[in-house]
N, C-alpha and C positions, 0 to 999 in steps of 0.2 A: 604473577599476572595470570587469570582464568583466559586457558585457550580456548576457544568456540571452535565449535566441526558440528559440519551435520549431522546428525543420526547415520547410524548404517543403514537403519531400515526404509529413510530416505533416500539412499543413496539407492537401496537394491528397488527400490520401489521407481525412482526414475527410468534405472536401468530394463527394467520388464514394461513399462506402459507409456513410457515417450516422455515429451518435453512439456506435453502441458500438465499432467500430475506431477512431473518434476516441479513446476514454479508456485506449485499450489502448495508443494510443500515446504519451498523453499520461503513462500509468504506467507505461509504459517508460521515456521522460526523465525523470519524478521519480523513479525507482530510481539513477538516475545521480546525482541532484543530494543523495538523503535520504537516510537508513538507518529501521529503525525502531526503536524502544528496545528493547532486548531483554529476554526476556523473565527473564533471571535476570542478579543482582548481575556488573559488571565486573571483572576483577583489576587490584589494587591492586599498586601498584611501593612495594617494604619495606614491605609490610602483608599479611595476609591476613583472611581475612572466614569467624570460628566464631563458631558458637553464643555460647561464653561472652563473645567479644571484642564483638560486635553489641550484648546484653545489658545489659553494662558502658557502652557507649557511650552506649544508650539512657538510662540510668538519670544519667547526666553530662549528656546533652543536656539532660534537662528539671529540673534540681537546682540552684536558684536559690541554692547557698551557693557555688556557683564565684566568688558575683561576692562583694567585698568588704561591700556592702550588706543581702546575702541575699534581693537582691529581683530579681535578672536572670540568666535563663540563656537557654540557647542559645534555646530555644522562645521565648523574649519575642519575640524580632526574626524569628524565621523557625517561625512557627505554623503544625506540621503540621496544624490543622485549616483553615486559611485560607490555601490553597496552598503554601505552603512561607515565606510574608512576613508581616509584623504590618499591612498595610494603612492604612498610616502615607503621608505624605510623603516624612520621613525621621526615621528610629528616634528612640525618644529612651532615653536609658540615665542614668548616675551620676549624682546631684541634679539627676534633670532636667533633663538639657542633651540638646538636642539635635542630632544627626548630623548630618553633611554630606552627605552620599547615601542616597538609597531604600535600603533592603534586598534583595536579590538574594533569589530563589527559593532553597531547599534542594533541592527536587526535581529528580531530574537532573542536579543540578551536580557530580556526580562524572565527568560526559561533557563537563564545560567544559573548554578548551585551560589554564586558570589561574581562581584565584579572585579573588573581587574583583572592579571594575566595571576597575580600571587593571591586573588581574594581578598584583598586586602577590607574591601567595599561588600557590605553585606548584601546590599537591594541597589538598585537604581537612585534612589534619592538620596543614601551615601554617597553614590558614586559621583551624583551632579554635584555636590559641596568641592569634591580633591580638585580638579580643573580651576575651579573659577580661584583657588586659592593656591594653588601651586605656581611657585614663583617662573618655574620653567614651561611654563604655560599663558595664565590667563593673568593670573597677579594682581590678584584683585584681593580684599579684604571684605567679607561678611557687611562690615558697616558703612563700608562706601557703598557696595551692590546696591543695597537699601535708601543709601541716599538718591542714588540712580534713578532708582524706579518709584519711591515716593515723592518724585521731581517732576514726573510728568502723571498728571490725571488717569490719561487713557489707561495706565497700569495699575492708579488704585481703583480703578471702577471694576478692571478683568479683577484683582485681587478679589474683591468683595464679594461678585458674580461667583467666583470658584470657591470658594470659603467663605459660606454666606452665615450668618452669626456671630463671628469669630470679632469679638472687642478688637482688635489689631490684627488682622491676616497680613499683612504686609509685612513677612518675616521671614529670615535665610531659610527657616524650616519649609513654611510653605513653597518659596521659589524651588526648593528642590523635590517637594512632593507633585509637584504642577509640572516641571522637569520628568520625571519619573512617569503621569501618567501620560503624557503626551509620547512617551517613548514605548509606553507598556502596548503603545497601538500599533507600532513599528515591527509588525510581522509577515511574514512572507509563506501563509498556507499554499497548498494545491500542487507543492510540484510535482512534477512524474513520480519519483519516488512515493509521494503520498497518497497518490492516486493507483499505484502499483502495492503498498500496506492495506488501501480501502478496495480492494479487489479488482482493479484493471488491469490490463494487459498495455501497460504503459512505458515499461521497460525494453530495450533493445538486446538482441541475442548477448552482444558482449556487456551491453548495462548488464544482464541478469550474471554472468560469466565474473564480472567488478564484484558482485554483490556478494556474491558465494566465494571470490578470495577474498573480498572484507571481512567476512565472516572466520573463514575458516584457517586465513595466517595470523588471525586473532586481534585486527583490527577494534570492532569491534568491542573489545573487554574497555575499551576506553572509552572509547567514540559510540556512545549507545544514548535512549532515550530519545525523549521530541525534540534536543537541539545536535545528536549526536554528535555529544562530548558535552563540555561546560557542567559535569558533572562531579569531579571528581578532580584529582589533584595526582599528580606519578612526577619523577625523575625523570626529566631531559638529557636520555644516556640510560636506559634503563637495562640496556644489554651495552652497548657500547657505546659511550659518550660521543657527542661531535665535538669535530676540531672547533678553536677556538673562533674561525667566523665566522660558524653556525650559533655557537653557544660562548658570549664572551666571559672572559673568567670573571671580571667585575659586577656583574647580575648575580642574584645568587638565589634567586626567585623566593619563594613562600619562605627561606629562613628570615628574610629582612623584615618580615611581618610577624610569625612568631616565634624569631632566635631559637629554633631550636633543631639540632643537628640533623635529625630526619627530613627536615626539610631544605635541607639546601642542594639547591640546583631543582627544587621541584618547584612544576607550573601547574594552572589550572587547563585539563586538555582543552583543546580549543576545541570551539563550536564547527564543526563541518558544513553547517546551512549557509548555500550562495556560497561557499568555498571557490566557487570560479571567476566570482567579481571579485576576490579582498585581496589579492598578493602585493606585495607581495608577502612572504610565509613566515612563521614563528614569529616570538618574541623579540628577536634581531632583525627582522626584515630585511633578511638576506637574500631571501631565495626568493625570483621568482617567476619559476615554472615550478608550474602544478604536479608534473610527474617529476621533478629533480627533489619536489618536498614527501611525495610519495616513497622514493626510494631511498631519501635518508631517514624517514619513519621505520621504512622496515627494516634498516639495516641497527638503527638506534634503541629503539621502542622493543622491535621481537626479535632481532639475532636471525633475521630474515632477507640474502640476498635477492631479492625481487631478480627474475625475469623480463626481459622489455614488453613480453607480451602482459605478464602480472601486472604491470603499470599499468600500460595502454587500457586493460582490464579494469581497472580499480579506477584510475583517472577519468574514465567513459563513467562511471556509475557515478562518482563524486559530482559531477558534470552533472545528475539527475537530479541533487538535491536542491535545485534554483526552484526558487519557489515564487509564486507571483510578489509583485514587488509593490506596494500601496504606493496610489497616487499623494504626494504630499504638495500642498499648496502654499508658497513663501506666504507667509502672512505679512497684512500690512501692521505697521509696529507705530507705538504713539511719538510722537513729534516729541524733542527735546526741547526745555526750555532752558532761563535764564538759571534756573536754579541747577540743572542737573552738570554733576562734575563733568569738565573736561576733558578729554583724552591727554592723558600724559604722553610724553616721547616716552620712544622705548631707548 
């Protein structure tokens, strides 16, 4: 793993001329390591992002007849009000079974390198297919969805609106690219941190104090770019494995997706944006305090016993990356009729 430290010449440079050529330059190497979210939707590869396609999306995201049951939609497990996650352990979906992994943020995660805690999911509109089909979730079939929704009007007209030429839009592909761009809008620019990378004095004594042990007990080498982390893939245990409630022996992360021995027990690192809304923490959703996930990071990840002031440190800065949080408005959803399937018992 690459260890970040500041320059010497940063370091003798603070030393001679104070605290504020110290942050100028300490914002100068976090410009190198982070981006900041920007301030409007990304473009999407074989998708684009209108009005009527966002709209449509929205209106799927939170329409609990996607699932078989008529009691779980995308909102159930990734609650725009509660950071983008259900604040769970780990989900629980179709007759109450419960999931094998936390829930992953929605916010942002159109800036992850893949979905999924193992990637499994290339883009977003992958990722909207595995739920509505997975038995331990949504349990739904591709061809019932469709009968769902070409059951009621109000959804072939948004169809046609969002996918306007298309002989048949009314297809699992499009519900999931309509999915996908209504998500791709789910971002949270401007936090302190970002306004601290675009040159403010936004940062608190001990945020900048976080910042500079992020960086430099090598944080960092993982957790870097505009969603700091979600870019990359490493070992859960990379210096020293957790005990088995941290890290259960039965997950086995990225090998279950491509069997292949380098990859077992590796995760995708998690995204740190709004880290103070989602706990609780990792894959097991074990943990959750925010400094109790900090210090099995460093103990796991770098072979680095944290200090309580190190936490306190690091946990204050992580705290900066809350970024404004988009108003989202429940959409009103089309009236079922005679024809659209009924909710199964779970």
């Amino acid at each position: 793993m690459r260890h970040l430290t500041l320059t010497a010449t940063a370091a003798l440079l603070a030393a001679l001329a104070g605290p504020a050529l110290a942050n100028e330059e300490l914002r100068s190497y976090a410009n190198d390591l982070f981006d900041p979210i920007p301030l409007s939707a990304p473009d999407l590869e074989n998708n684009i992002i209108t009005r009527p396609r966002v709209d449509l999306g929205a209106m799927l995201f939170f329409d609990p007849r996607m699932s078989r049951s008529g009691l779980f939609s995308c909102q159930s497990c990734h609650n725009v009000g509660l950071g983008g996650v259900d604040g769970l352990q780990t989900s629980i979906g179709h007759g109450w079974q419960q999931g094998p992994r936390n829930s992953p943020t929605m916010y942002n995660a159109v800036f992850n390198i893949a979905q999924f805690w193992d990637g499994r999911a290339a883009n977003l509109a992958e990722q909207a297919m595995g739920p509505v089909q997975a038995g331990v979730e949504m349990n739904n079939t591709p061809e019932r969805l469709i009968e769902t929704l070409t059951s009621m009007e109000g959804y072939i007209t948004a169809f046609n609106e969002a996918f306007p030429g298309e002989e048949d839009p009314v297809t699992f592909e499009n519900f999931a690219r309509a999915v996908e761009a209504f998500q791709a809008t789910l971002t949270t620019p401007n936090s302190r941190f970002d306004q601290f990378l675009n040159g403010a004095d936004s940062l608190t004594e001990q945020e900048i104090r976080g910042l500079e042990a992020f960086i430099d007990e090598g944080c960092a080498a993982c957790h870097a770019g505009v969603n700091m982390g979600g870019e990359g893939y490493y070992p859960f245990g990379l210096v020293e494995r957790p005990g088995a409630a941290v890290l259960p022996e039965g997950d086995r992360g990225r090998f279950e997706v491509t069997a292949t021995a380098a990859d077992d027990y590796v995760f995708r690192a998690s995204p740190l944006r709004n880290i103070e809304l989602t706990a609780p923490y990792f894959h097991s959703g074990v943990v959750w305090s925010l400094e109790e996930a900090v210090a099995v990071m460093g103990v796991s990840q770098l072979g680095a016993d944290l200090d309580d002031q190190q936490i306190a440190d690091i946990t204050a800065f992580l705290r900066s990356l809350t970024g404004e949080i988009p108003e989202v408005v429940h959409p009103t959803l089309p009236v079922s009729t005679p024809a659209t399937p009924r909710p199964e018992p779970m």
